[in-house]
TIVO-2410 file (N, C-alpha, C; in nm, 3 decimals):
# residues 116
REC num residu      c1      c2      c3 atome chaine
REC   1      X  10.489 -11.797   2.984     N      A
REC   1      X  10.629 -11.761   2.976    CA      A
REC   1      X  10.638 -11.621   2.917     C      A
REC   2      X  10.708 -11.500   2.962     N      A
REC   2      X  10.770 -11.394   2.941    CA      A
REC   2      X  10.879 -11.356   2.918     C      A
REC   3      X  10.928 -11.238   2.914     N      A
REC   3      X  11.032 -11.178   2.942    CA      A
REC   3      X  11.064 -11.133   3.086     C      A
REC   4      X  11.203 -11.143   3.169     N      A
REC   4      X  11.155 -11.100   3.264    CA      A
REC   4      X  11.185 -10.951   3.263     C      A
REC   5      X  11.144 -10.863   3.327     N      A
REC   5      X  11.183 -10.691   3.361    CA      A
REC   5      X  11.164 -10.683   3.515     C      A
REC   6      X  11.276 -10.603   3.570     N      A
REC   6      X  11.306 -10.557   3.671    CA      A
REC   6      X  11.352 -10.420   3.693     C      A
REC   7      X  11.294 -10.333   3.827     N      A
REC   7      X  11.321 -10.213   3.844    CA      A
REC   7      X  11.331 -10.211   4.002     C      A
REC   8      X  11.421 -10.121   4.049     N      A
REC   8      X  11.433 -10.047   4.150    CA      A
REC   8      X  11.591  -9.998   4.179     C      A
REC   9      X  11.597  -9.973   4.285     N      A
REC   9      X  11.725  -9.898   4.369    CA      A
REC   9      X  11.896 -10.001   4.310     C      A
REC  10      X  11.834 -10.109   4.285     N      A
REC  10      X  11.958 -10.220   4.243    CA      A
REC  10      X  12.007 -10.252   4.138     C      A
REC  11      X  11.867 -10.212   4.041     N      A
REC  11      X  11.899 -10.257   3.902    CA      A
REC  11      X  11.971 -10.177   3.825     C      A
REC  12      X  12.107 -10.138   3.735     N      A
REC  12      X  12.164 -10.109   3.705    CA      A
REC  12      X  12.115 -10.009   3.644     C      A
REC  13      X  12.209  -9.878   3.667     N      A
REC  13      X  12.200  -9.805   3.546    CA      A
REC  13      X  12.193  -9.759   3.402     C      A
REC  14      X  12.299  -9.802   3.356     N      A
REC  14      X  12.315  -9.849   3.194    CA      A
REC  14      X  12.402  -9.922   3.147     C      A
REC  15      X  12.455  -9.956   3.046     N      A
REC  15      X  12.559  -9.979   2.994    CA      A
REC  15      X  12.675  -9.884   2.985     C      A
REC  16      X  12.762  -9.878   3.003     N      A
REC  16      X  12.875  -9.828   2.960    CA      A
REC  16      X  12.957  -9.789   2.839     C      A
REC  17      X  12.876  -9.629   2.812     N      A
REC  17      X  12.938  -9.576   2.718    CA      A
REC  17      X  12.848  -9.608   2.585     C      A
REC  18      X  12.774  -9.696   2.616     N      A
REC  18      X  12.673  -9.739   2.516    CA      A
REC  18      X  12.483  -9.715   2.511     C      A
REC  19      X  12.482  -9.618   2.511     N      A
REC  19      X  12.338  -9.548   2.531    CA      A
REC  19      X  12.196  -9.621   2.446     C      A
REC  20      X  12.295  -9.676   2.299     N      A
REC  20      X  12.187  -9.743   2.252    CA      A
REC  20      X  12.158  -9.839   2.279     C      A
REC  21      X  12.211  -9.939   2.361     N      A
REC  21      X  12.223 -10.066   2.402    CA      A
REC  21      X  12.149 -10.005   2.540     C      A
REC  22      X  12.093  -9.920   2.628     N      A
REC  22      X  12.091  -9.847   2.752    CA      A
REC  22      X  11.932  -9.852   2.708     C      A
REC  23      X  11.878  -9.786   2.637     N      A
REC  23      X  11.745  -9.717   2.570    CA      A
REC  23      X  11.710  -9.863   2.508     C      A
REC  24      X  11.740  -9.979   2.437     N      A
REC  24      X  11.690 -10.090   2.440    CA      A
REC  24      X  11.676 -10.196   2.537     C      A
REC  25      X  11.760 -10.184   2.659     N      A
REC  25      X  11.756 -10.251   2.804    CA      A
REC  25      X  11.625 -10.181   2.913     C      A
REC  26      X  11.646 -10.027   2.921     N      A
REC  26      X  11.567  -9.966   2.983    CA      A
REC  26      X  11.492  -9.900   2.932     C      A
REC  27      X  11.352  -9.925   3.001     N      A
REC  27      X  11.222  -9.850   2.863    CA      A
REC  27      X  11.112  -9.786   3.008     C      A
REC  28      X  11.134  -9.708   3.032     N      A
REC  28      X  11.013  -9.653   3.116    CA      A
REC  28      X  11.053  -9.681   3.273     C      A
REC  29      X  11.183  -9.646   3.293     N      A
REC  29      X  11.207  -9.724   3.422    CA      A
REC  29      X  11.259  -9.872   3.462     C      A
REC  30      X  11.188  -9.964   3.339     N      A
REC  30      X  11.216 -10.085   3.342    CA      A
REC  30      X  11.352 -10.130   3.280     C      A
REC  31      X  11.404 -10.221   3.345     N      A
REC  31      X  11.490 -10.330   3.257    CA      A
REC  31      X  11.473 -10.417   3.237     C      A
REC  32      X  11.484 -10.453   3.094     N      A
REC  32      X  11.458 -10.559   3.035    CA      A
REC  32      X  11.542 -10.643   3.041     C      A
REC  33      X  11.545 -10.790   3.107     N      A
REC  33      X  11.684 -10.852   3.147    CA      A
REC  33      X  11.714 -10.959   3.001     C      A
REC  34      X  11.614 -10.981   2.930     N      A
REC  34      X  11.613 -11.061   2.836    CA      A
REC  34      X  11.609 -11.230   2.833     C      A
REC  35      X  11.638 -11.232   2.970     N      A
REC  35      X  11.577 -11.332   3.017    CA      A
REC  35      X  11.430 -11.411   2.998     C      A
REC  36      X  11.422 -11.495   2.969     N      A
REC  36      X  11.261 -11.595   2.983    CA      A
REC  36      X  11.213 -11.605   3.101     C      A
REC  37      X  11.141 -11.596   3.153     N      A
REC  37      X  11.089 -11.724   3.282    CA      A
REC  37      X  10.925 -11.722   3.278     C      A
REC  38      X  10.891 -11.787   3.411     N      A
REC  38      X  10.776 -11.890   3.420    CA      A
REC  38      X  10.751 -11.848   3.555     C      A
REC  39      X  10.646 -11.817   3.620     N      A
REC  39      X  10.575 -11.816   3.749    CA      A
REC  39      X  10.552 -11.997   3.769     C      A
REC  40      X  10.520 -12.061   3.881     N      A
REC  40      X  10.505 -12.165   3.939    CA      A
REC  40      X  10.355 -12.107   4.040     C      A
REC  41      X  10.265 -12.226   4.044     N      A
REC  41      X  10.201 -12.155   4.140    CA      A
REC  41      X  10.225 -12.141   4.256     C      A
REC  42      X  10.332 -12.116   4.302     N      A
REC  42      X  10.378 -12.043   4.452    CA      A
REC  42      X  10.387 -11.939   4.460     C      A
REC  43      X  10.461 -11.879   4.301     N      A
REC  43      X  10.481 -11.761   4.251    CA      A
REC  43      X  10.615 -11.753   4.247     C      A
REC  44      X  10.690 -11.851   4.248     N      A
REC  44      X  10.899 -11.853   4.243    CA      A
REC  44      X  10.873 -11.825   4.081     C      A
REC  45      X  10.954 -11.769   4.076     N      A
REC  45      X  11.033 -11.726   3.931    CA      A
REC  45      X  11.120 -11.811   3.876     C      A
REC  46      X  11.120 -11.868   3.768     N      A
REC  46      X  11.198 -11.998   3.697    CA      A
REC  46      X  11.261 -11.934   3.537     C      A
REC  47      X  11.387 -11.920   3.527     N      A
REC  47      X  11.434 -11.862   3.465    CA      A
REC  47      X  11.414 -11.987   3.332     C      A
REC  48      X  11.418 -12.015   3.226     N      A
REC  48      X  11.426 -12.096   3.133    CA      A
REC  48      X  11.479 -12.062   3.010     C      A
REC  49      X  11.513 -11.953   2.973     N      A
REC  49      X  11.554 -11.922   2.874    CA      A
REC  49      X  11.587 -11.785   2.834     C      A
REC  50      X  11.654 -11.744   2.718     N      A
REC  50      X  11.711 -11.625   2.691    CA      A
REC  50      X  11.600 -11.609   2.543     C      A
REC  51      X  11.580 -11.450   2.538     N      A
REC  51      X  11.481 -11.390   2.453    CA      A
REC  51      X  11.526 -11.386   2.336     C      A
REC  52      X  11.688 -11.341   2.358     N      A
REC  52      X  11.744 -11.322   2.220    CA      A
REC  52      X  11.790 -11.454   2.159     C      A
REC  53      X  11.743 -11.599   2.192     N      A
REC  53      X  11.830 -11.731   2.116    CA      A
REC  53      X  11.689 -11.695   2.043     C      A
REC  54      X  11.594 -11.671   2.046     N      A
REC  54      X  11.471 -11.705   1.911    CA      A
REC  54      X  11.537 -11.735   1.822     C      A
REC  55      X  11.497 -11.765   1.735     N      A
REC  55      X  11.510 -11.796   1.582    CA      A
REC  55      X  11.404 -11.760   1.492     C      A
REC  56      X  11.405 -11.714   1.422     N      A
REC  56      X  11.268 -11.695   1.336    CA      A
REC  56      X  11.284 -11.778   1.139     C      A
REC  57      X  11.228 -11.872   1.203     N      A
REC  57      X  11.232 -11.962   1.070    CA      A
REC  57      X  11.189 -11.883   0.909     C      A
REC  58      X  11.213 -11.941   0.812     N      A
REC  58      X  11.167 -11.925   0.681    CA      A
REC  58      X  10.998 -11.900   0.650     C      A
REC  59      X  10.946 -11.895   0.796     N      A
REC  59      X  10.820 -11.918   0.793    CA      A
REC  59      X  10.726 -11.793   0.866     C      A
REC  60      X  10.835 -11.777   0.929     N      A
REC  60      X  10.816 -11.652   1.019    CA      A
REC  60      X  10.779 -11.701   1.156     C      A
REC  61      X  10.792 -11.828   1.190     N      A
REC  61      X  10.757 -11.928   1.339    CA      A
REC  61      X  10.897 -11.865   1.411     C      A
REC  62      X  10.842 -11.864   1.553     N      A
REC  62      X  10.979 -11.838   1.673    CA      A
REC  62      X  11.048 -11.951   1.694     C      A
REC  63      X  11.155 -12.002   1.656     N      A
REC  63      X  11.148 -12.139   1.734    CA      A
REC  63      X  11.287 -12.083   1.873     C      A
REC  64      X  11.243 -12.144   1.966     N      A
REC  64      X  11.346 -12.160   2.081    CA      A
REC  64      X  11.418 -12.291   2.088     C      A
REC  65      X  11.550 -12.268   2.085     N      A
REC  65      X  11.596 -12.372   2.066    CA      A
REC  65      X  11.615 -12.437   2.243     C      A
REC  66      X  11.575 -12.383   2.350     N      A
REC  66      X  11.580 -12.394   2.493    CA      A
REC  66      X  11.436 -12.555   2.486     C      A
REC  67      X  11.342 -12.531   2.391     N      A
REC  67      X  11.245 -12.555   2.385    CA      A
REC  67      X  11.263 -12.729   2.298     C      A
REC  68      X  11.317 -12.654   2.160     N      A
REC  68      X  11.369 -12.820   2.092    CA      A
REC  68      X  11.409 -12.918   2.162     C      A
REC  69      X  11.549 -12.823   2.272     N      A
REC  69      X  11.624 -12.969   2.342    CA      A
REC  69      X  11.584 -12.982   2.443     C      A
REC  70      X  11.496 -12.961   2.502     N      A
REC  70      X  11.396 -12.979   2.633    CA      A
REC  70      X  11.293 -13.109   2.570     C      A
REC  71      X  11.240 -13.115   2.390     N      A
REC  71      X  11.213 -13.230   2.361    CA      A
REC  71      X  11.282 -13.352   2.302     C      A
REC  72      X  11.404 -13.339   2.303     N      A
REC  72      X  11.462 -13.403   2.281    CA      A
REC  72      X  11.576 -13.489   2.392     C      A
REC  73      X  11.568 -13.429   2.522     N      A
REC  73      X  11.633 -13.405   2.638    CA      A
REC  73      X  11.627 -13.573   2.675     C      A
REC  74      X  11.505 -13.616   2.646     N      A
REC  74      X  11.501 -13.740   2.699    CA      A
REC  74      X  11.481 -13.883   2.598     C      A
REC  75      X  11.486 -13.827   2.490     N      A
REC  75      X  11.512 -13.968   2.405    CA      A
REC  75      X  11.669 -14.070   2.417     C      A
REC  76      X  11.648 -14.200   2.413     N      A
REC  76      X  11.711 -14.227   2.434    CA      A
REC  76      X  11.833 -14.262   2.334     C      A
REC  77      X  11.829 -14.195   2.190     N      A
REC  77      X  11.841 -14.251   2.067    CA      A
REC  77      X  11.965 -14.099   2.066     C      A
REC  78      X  11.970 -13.970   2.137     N      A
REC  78      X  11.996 -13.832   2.151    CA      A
REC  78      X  12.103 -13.824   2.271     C      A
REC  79      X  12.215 -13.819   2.254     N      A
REC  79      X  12.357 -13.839   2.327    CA      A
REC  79      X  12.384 -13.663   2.332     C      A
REC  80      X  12.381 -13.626   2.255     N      A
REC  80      X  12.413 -13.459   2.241    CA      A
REC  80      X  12.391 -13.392   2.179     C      A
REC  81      X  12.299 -13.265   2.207     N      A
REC  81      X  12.212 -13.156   2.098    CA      A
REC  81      X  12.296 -13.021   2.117     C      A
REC  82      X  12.319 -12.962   2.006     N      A
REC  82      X  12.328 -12.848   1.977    CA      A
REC  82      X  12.302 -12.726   1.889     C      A
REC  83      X  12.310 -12.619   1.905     N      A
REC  83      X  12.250 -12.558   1.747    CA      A
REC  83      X  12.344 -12.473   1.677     C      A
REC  84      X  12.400 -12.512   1.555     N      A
REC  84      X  12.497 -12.412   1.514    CA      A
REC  84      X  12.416 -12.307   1.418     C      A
REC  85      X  12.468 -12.206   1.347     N      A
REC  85      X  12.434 -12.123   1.254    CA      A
REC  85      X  12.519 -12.125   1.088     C      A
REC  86      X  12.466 -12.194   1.040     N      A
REC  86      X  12.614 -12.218   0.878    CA      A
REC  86      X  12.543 -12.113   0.790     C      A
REC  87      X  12.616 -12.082   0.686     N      A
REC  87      X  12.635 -11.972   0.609    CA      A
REC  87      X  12.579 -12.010   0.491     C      A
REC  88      X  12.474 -11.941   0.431     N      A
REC  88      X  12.419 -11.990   0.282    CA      A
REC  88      X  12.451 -11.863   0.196     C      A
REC  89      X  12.399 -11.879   0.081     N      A
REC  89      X  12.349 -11.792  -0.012    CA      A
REC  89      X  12.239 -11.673   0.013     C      A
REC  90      X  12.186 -11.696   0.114     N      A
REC  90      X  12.101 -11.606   0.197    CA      A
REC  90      X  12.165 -11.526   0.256     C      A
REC  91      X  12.125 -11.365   0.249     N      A
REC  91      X  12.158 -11.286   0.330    CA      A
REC  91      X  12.199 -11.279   0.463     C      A
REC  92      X  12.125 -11.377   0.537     N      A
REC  92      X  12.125 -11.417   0.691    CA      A
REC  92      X  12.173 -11.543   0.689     C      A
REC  93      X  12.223 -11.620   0.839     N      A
REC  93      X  12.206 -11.691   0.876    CA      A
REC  93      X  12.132 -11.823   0.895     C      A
REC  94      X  12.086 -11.969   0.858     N      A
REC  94      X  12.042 -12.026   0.892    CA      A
REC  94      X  12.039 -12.115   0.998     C      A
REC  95      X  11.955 -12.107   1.081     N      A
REC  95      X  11.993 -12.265   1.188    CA      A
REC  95      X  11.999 -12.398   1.170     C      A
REC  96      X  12.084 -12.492   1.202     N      A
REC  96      X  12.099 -12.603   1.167    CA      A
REC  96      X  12.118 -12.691   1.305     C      A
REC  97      X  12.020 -12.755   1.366     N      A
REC  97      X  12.028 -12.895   1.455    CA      A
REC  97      X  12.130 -12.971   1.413     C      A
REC  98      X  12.161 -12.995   1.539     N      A
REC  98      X  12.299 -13.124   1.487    CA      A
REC  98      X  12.271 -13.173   1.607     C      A
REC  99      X  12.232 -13.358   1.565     N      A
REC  99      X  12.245 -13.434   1.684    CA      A
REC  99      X  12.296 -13.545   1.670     C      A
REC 100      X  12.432 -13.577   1.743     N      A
REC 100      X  12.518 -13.669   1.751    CA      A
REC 100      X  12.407 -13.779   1.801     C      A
REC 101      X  12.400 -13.895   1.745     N      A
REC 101      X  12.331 -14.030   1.810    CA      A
REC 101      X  12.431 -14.093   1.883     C      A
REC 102      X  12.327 -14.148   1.995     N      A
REC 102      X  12.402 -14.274   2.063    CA      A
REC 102      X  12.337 -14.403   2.015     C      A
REC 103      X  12.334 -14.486   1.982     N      A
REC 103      X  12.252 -14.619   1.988    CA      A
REC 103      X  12.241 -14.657   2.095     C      A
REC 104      X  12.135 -14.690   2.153     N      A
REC 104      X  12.131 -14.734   2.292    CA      A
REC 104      X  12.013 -14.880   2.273     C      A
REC 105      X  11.986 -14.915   2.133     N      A
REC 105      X  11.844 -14.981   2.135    CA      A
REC 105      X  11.908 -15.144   2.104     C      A
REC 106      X  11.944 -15.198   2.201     N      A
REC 106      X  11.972 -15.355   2.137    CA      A
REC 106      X  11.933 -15.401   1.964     C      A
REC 107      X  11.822 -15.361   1.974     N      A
REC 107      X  11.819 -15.389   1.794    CA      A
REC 107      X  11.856 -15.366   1.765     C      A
REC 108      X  11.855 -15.215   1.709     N      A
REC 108      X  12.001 -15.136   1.627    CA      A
REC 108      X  12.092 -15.138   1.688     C      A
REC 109      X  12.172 -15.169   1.747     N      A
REC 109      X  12.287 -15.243   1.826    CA      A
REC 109      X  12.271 -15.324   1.760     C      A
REC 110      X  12.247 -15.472   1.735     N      A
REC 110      X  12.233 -15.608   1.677    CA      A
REC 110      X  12.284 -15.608   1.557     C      A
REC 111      X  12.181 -15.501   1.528     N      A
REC 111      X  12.245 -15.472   1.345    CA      A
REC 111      X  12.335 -15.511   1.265     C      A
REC 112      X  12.426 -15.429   1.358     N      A
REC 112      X  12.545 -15.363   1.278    CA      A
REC 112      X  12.679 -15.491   1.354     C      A
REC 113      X  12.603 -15.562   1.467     N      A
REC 113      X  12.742 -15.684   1.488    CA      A
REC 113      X  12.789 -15.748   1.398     C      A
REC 114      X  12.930 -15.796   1.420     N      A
REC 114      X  13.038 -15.887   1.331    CA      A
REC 114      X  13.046 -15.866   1.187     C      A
REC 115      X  12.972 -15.746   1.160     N      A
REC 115      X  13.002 -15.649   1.023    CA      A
REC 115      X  13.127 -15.596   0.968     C      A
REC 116      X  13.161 -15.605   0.858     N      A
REC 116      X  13.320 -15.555   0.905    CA      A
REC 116      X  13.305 -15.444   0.779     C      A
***
């Protein structure tokens, strides 16, 4: 997995009015679309993700959050993933997972019957 970059006769000139945003998109001819993707062995191009969601943990690890809910995509316990950003005492930003549960497991289902 990469970044993707593209060049020729189609790919845009710059941004508009914004040169520094222009000189970080285009570097040598190239544009940098910021895009992720993946070759297949056919050689199709599979877009999967955006460069700039990284995250860079307390640890200095990348995490992609394209990547978290791709493992979480299929549990059955995981109704809806998202990632917000809440505000600490820290200079920056932290990320915070939030995942609404579904119960879907007859046991824990069972549980919680005629409970009041």
């Amino acid at each position: 997995m990469g970044e993707v970059i593209a060049r020729g006769r189609n790919v845009m000139a710059g941004y508009w009015e914004n040169p520094e945003a222009t000189a970080q998109a285009i570097r040598d001819d190239w544009f940098y679309t910021g895009d992720l993707g993946r070759f297949d062995q056919d050689g199709n191009l599979f877009i999967v993700g955006r460069s700039k969601d990284v995250i860079i943990d307390t640890n200095g690890k990348n995490v992609y959050p394209d990547e978290v809910e791709d493992f979480y995509r299929n549990s059955p316990f995981v109704k809806e993933l998202s990632w917000l950003a809440c505000p600490t005492a820290w200079p920056s930003m932290w990320p915070v997972q939030w995942c609404p549960i579904s119960i879907t497991s007859p046991a824990l289902a069972h549980r919680g019957a005629g409970q009041d």
